[in-house]
PQR file of N, CA, C, O and H, with PARSE charges and radii, in Angstrom:
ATOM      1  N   UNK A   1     -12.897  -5.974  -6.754 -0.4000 1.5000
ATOM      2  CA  UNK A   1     -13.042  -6.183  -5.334 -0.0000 2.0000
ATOM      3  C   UNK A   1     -14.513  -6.058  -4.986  0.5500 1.7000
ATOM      4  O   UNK A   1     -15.139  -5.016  -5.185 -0.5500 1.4000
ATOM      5  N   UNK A   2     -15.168  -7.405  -4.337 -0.4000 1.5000
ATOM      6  CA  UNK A   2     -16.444  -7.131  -4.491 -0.0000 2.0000
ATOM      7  C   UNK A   2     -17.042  -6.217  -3.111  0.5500 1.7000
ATOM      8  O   UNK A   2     -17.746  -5.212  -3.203 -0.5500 1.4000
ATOM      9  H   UNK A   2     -14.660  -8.251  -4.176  0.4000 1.0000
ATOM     10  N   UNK A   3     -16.666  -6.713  -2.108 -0.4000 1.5000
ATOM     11  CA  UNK A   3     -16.415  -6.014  -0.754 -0.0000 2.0000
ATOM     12  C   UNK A   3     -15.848  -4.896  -0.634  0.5500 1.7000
ATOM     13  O   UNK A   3     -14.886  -4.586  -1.336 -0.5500 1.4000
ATOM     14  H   UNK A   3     -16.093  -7.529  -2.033  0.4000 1.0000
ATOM     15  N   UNK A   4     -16.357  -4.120   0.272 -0.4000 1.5000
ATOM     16  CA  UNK A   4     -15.721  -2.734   0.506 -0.0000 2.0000
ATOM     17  C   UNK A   4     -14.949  -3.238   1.766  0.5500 1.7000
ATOM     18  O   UNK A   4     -15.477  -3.916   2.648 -0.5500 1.4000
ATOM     19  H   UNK A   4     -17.139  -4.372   0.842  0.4000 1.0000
ATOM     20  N   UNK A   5     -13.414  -2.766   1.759 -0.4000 1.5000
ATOM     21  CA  UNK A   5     -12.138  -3.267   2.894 -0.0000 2.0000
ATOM     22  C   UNK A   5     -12.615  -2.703   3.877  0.5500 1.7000
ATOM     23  O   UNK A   5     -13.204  -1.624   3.805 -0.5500 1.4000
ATOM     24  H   UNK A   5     -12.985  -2.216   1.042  0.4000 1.0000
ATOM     25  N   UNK A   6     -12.448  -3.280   4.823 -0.4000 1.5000
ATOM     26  CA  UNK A   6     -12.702  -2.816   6.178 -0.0000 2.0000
ATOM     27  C   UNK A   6     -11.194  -3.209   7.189  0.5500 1.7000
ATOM     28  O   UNK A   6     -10.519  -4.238   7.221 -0.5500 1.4000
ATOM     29  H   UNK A   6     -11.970  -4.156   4.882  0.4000 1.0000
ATOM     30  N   UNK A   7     -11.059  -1.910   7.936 -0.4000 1.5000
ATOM     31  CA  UNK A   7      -9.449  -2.560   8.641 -0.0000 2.0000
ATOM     32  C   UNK A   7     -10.210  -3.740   9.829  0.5500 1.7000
ATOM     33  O   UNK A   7      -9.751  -3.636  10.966 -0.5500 1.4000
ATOM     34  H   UNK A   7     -11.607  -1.074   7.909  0.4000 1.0000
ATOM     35  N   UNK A   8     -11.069  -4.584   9.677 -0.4000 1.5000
ATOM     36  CA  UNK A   8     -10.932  -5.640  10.296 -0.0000 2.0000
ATOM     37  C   UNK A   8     -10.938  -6.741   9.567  0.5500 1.7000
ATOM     38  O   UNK A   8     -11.068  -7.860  10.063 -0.5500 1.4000
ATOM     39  H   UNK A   8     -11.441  -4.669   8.753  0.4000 1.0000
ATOM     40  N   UNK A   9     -10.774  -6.479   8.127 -0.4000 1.5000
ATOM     41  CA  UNK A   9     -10.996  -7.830   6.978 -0.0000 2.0000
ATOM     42  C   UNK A   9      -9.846  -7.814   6.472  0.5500 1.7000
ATOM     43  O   UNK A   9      -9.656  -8.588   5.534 -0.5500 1.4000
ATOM     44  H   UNK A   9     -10.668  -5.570   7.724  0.4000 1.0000
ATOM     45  N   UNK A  10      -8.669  -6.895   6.947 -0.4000 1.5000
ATOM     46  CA  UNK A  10      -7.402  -7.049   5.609 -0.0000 2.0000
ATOM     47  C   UNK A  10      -6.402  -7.734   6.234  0.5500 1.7000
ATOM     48  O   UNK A  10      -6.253  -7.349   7.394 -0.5500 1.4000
ATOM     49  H   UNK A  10      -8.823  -6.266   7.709  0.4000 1.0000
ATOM     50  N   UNK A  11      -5.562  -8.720   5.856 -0.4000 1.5000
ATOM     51  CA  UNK A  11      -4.580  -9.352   6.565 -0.0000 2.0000
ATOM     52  C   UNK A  11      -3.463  -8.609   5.599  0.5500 1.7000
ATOM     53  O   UNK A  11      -3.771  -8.028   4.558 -0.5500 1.4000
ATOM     54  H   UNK A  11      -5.683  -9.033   4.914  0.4000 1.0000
ATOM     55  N   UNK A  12      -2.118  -8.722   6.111 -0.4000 1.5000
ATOM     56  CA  UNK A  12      -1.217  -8.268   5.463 -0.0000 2.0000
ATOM     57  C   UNK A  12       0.100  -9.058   5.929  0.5500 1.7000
ATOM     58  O   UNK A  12       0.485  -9.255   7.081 -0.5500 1.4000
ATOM     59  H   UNK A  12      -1.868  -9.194   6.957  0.4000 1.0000
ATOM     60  N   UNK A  13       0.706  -9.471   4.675 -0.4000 1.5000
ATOM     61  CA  UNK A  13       1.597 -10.801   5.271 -0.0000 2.0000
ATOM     62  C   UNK A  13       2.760  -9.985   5.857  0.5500 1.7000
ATOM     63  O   UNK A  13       2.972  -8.865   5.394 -0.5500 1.4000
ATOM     64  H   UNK A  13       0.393  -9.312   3.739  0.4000 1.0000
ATOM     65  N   UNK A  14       3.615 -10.530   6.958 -0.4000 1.5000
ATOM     66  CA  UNK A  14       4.930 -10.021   7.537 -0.0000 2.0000
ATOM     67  C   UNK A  14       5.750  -9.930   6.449  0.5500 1.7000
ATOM     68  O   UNK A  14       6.692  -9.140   6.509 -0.5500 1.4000
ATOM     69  H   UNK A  14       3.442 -11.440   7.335  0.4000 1.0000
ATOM     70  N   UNK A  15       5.563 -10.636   5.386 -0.4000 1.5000
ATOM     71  CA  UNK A  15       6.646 -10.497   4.757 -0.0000 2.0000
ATOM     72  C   UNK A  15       6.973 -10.011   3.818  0.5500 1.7000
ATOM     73  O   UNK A  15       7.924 -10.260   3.077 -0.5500 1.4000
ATOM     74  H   UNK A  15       4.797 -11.278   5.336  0.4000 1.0000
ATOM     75  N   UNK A  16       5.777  -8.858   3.749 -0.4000 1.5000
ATOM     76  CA  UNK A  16       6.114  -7.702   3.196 -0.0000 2.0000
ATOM     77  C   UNK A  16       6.832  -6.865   3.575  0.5500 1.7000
ATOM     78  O   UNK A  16       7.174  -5.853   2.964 -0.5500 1.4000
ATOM     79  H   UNK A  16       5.004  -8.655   4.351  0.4000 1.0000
ATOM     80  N   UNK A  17       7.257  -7.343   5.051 -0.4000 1.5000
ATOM     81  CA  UNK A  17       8.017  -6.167   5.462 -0.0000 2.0000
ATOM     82  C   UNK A  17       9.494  -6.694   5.672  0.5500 1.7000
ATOM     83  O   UNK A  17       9.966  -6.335   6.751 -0.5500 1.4000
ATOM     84  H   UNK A  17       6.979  -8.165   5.547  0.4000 1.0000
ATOM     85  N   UNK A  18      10.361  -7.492   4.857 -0.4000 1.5000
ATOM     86  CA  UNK A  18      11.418  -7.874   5.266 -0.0000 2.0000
ATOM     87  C   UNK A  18      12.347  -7.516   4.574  0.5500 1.7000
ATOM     88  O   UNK A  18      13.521  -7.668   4.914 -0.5500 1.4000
ATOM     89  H   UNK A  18       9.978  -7.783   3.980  0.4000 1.0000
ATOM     90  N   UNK A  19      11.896  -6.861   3.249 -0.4000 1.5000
ATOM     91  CA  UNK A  19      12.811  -5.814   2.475 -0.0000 2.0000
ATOM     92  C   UNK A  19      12.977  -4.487   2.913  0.5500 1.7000
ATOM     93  O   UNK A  19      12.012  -3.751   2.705 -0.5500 1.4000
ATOM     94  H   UNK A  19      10.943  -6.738   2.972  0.4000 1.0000
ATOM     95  N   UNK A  20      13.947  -4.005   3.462 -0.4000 1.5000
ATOM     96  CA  UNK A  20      14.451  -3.205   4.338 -0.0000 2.0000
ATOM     97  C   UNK A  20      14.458  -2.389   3.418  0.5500 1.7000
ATOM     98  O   UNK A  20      14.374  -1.342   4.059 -0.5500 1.4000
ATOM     99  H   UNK A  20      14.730  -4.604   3.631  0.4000 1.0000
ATOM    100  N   UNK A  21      14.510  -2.010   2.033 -0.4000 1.5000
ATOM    101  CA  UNK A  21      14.517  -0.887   1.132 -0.0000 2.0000
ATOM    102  C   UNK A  21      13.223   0.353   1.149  0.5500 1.7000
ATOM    103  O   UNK A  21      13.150   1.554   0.890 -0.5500 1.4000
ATOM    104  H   UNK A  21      14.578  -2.860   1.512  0.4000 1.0000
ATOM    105  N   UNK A  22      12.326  -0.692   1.598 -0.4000 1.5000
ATOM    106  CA  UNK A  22      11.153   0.212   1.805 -0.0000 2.0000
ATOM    107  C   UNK A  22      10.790   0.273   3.197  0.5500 1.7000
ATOM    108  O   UNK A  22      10.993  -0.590   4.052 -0.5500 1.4000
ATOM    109  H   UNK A  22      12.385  -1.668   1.809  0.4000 1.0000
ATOM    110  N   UNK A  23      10.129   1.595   3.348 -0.4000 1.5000
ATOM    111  CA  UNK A  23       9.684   2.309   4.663 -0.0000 2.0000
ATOM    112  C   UNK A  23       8.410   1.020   4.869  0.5500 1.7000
ATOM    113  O   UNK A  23       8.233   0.099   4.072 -0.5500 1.4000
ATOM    114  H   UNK A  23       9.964   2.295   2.654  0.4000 1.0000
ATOM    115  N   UNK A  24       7.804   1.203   5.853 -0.4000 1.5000
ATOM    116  CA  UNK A  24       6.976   0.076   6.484 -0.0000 2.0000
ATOM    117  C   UNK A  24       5.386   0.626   5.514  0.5500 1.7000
ATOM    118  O   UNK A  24       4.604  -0.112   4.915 -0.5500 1.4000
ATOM    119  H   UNK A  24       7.948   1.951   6.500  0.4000 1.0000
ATOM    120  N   UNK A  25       5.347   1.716   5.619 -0.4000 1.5000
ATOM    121  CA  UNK A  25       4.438   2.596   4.634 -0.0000 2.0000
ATOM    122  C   UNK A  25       4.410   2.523   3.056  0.5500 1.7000
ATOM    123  O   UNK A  25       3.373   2.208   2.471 -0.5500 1.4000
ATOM    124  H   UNK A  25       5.982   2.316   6.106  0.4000 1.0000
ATOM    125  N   UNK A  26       5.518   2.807   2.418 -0.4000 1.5000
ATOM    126  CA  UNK A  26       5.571   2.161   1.222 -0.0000 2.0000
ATOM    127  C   UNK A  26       5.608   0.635   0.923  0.5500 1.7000
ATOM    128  O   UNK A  26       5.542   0.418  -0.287 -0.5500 1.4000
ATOM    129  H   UNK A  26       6.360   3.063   2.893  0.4000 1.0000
ATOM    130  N   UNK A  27       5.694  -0.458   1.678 -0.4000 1.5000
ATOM    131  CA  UNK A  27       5.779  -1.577   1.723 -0.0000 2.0000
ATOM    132  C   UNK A  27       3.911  -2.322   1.433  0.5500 1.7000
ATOM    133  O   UNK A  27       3.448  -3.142   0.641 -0.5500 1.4000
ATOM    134  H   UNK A  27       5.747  -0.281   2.661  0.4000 1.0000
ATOM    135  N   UNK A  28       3.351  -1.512   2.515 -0.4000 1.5000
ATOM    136  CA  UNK A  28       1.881  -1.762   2.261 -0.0000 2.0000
ATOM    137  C   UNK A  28       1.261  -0.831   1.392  0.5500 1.7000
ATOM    138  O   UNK A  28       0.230  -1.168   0.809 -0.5500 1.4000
ATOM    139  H   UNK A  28       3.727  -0.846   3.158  0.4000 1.0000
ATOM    140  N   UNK A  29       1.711   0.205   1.240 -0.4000 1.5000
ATOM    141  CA  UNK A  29       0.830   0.974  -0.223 -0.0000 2.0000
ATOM    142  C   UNK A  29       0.652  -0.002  -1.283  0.5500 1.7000
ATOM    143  O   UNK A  29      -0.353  -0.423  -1.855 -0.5500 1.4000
ATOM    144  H   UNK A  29       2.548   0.479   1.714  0.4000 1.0000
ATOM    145  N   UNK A  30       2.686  -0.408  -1.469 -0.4000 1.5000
ATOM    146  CA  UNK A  30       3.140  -1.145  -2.647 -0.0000 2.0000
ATOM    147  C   UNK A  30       1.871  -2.901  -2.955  0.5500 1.7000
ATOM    148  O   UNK A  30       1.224  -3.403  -3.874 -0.5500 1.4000
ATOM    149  H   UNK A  30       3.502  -0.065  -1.004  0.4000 1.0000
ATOM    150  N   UNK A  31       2.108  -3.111  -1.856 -0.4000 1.5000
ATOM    151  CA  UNK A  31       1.035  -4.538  -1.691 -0.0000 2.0000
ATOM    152  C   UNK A  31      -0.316  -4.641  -2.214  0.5500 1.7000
ATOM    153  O   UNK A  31      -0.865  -5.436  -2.976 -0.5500 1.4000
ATOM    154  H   UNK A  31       2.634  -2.703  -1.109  0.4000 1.0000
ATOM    155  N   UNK A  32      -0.841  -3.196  -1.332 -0.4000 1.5000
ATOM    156  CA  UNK A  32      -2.640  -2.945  -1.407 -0.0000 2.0000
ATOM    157  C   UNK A  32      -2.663  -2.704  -3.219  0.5500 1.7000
ATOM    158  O   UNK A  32      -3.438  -3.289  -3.974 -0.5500 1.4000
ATOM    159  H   UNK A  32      -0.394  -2.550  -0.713  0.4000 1.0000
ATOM    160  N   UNK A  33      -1.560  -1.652  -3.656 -0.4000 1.5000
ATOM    161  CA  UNK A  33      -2.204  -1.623  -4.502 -0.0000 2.0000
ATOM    162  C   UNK A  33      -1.536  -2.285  -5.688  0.5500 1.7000
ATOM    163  O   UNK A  33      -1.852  -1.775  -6.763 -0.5500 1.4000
ATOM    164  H   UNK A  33      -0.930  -1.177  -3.042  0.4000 1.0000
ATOM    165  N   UNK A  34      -0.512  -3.512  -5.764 -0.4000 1.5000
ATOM    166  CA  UNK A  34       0.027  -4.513  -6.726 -0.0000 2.0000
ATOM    167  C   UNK A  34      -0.461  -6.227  -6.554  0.5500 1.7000
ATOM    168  O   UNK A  34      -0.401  -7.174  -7.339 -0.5500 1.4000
ATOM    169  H   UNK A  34      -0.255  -3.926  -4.890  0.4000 1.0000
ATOM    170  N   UNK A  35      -0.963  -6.094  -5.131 -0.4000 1.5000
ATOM    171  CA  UNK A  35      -1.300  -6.810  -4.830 -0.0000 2.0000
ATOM    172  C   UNK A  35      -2.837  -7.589  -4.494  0.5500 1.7000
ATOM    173  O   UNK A  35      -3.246  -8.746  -4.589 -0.5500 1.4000
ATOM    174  H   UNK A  35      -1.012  -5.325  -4.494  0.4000 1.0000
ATOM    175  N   UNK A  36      -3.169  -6.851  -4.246 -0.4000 1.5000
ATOM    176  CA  UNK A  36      -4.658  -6.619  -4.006 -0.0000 2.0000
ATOM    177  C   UNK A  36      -5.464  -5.620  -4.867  0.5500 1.7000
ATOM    178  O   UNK A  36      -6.680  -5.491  -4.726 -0.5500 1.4000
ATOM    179  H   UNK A  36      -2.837  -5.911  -4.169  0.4000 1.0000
ATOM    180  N   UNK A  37      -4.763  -4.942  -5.736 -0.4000 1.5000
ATOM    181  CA  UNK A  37      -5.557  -4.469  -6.928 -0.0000 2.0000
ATOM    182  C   UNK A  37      -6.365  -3.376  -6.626  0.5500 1.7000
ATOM    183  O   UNK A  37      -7.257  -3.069  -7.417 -0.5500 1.4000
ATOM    184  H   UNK A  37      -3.775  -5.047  -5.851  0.4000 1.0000
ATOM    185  N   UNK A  38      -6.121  -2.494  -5.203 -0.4000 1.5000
ATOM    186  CA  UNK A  38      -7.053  -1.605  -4.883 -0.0000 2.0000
ATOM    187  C   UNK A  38      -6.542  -0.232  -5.440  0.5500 1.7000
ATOM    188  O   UNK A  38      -5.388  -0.023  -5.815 -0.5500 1.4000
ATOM    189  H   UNK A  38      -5.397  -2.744  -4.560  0.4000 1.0000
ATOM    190  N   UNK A  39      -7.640   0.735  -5.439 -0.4000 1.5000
ATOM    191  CA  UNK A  39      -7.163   2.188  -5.853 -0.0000 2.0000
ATOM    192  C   UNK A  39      -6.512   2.753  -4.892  0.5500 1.7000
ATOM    193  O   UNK A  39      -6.269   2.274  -3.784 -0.5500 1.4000
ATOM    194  H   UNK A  39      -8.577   0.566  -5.134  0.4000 1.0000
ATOM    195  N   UNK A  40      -6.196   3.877  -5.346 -0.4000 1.5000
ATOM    196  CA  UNK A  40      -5.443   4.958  -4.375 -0.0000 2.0000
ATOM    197  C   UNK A  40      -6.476   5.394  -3.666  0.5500 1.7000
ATOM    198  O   UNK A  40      -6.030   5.530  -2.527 -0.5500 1.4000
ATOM    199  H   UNK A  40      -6.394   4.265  -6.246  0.4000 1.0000
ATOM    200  N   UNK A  41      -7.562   5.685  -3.674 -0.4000 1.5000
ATOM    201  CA  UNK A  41      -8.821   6.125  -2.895 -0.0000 2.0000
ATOM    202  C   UNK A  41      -8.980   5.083  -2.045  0.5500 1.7000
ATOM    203  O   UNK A  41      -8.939   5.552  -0.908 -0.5500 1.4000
ATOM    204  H   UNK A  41      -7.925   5.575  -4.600  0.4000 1.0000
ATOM    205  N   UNK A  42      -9.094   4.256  -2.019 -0.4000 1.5000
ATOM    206  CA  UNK A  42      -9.128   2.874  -1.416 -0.0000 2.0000
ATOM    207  C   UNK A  42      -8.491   2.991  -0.226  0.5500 1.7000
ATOM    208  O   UNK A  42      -8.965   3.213   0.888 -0.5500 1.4000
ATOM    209  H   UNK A  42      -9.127   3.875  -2.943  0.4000 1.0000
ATOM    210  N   UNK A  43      -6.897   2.749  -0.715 -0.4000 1.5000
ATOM    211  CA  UNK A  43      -5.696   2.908   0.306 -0.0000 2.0000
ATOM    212  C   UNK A  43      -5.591   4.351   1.182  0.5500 1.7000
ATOM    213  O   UNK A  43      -5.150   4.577   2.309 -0.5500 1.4000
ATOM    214  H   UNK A  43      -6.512   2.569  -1.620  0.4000 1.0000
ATOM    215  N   UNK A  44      -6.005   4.947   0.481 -0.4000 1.5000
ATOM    216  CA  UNK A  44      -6.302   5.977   1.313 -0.0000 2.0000
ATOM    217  C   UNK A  44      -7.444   6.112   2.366  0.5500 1.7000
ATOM    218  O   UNK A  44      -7.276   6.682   3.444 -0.5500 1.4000
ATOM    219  H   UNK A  44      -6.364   4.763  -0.434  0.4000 1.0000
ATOM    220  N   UNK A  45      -8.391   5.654   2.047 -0.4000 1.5000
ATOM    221  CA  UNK A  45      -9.436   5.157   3.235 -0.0000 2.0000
ATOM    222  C   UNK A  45      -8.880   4.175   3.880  0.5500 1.7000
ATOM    223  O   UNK A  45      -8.432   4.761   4.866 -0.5500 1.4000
ATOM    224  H   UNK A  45      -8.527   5.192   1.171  0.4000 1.0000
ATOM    225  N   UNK A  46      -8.555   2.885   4.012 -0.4000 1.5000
ATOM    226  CA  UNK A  46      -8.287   2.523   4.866 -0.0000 2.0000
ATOM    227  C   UNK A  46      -7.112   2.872   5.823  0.5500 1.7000
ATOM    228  O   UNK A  46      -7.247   2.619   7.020 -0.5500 1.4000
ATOM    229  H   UNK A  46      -8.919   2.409   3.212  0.4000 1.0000
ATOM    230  N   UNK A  47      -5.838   3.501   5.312 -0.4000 1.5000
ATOM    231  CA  UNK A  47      -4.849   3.751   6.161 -0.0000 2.0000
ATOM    232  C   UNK A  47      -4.894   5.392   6.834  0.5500 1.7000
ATOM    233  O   UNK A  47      -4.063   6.102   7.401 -0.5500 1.4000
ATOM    234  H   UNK A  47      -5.728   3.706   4.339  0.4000 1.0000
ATOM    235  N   UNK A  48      -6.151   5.530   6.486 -0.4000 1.5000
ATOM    236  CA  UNK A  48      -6.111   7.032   6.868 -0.0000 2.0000
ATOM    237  C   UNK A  48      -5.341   8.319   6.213  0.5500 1.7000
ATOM    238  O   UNK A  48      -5.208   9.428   6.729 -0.5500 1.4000
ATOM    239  H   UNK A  48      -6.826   4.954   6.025  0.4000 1.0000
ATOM    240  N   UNK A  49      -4.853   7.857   4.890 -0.4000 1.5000
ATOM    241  CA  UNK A  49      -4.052   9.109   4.506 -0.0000 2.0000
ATOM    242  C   UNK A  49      -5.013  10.131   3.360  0.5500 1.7000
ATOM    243  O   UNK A  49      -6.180   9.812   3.128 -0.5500 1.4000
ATOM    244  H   UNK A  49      -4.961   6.956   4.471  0.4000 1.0000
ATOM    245  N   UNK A  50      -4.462  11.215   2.777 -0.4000 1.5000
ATOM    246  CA  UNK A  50      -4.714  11.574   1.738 -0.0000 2.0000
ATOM    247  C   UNK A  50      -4.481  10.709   0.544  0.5500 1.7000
ATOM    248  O   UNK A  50      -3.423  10.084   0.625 -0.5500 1.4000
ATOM    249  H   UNK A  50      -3.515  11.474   2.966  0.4000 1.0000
ATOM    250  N   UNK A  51      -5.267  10.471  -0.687 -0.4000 1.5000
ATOM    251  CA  UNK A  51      -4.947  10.021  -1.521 -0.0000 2.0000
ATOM    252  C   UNK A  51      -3.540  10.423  -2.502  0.5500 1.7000
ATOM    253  O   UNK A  51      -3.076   9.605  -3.297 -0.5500 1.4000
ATOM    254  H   UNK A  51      -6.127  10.978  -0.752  0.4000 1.0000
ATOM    255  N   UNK A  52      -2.980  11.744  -2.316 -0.4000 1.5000
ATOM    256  CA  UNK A  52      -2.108  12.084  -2.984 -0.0000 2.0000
ATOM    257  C   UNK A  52      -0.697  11.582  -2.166  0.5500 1.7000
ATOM    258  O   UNK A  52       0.384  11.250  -2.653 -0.5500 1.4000
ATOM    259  H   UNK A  52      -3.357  12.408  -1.670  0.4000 1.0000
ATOM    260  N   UNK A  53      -1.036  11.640  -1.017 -0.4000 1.5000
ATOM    261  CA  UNK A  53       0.355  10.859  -0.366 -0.0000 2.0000
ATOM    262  C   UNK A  53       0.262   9.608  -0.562  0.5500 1.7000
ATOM    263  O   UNK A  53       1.282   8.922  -0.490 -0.5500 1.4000
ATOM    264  H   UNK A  53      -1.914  11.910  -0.621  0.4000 1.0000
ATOM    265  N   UNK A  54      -1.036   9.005  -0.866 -0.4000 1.5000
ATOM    266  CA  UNK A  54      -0.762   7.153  -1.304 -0.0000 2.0000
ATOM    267  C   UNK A  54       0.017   7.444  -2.328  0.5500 1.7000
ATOM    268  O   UNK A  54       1.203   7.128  -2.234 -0.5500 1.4000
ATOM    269  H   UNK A  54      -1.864   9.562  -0.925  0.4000 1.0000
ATOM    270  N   UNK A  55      -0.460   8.109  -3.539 -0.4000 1.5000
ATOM    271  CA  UNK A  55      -0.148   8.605  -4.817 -0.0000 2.0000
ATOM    272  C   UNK A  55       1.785   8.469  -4.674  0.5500 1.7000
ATOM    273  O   UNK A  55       2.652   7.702  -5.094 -0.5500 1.4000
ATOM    274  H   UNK A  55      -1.423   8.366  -3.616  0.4000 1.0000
ATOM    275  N   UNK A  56       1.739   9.400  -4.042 -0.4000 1.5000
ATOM    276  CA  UNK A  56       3.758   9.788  -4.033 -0.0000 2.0000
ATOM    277  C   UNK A  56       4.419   8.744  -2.741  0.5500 1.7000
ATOM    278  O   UNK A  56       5.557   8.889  -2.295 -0.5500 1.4000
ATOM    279  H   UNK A  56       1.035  10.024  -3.701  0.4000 1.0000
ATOM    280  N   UNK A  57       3.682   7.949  -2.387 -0.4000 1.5000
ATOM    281  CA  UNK A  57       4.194   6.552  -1.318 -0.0000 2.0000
ATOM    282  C   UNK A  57       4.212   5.997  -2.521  0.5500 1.7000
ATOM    283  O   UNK A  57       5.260   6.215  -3.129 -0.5500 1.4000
ATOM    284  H   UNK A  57       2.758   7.831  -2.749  0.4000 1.0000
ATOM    285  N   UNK A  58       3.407   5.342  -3.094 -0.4000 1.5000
ATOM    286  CA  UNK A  58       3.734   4.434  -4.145 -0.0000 2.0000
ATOM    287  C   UNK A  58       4.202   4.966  -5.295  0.5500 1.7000
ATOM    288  O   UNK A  58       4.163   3.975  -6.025 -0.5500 1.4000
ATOM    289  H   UNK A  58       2.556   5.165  -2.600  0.4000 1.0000
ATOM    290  N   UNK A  59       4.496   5.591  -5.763 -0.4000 1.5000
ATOM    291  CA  UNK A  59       5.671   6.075  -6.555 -0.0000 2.0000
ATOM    292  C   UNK A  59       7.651   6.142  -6.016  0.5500 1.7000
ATOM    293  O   UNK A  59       8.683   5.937  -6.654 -0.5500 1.4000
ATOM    294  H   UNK A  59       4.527   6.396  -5.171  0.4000 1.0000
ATOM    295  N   UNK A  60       7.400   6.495  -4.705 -0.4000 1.5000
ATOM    296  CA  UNK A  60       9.070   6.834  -4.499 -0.0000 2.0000
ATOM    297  C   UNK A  60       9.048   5.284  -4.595  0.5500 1.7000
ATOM    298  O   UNK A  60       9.720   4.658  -5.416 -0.5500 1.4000
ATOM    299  H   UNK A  60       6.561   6.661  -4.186  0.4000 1.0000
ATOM    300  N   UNK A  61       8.033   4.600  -3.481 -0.4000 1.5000
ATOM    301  CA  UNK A  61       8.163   2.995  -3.522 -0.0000 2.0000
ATOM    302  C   UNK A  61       8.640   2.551  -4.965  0.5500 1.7000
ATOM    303  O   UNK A  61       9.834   2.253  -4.948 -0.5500 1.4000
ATOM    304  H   UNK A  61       7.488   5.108  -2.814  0.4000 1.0000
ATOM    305  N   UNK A  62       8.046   2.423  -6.209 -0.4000 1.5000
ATOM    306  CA  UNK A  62       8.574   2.343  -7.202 -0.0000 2.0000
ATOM    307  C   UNK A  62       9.840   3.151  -7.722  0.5500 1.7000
ATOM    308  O   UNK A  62      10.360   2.893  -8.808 -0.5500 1.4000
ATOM    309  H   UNK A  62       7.076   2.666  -6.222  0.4000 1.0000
ATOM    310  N   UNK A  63      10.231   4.002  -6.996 -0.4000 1.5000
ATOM    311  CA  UNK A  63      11.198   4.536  -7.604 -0.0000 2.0000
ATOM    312  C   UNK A  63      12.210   3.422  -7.316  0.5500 1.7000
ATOM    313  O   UNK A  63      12.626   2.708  -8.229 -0.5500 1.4000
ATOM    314  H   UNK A  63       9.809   4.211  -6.115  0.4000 1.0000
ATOM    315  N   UNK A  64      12.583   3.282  -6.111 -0.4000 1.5000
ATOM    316  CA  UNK A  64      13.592   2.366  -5.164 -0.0000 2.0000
ATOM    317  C   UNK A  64      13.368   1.160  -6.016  0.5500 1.7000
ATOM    318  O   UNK A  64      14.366   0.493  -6.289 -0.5500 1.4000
ATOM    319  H   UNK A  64      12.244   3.862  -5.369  0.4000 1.0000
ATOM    320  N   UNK A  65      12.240   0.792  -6.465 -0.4000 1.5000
ATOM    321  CA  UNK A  65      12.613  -0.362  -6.808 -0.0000 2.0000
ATOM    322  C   UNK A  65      13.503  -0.506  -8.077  0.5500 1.7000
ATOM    323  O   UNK A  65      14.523  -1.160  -8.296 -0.5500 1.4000
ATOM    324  H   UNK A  65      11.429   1.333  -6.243  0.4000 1.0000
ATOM    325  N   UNK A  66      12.738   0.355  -8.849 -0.4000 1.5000
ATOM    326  CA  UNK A  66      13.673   0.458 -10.566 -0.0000 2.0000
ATOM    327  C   UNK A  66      14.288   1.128 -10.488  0.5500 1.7000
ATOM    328  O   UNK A  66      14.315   1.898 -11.448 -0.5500 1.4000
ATOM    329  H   UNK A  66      11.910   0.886  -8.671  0.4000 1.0000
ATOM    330  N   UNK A  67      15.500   1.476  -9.065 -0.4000 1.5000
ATOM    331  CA  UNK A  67      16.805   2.173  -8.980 -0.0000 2.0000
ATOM    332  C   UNK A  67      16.933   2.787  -9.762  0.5500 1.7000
ATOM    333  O   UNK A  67      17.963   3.453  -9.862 -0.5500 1.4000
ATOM    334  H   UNK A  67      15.478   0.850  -8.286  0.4000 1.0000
TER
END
């Protein structure tokens, strides 16, 4: 990623959010960081969290998925 994200440069498609299995939160962890290739430090700067709750968002997220 050559750019550093800024929350006025990130688009995020709706339709990440149409699988009802995931919370609206794990839905974009899951994206930023399968999708867009960013770190957990990353996602954590831009959405405002701790990195260890990106950490365990995208994990339960993966949990749900591989039931």
């Amino acid at each position: 990623m050559g750019k550093k994200a800024s929350p006025n440069s990130i688009v995020i498609p709706s339709s990440i959010f149409q699988d009802r299995e995931l919370s609206v939160l794990e839905a974009m962890v899951e994206y930023f960081k399968e999708k867009k290739g960013m770190k957990y430090s990353e996602i954590a700067r831009l959405i405002n969290r701790d990195d260890r709750t990106v950490w365990t968002v995208y994990k339960r997220a993966k949990k749900k998925r591989d039931g």
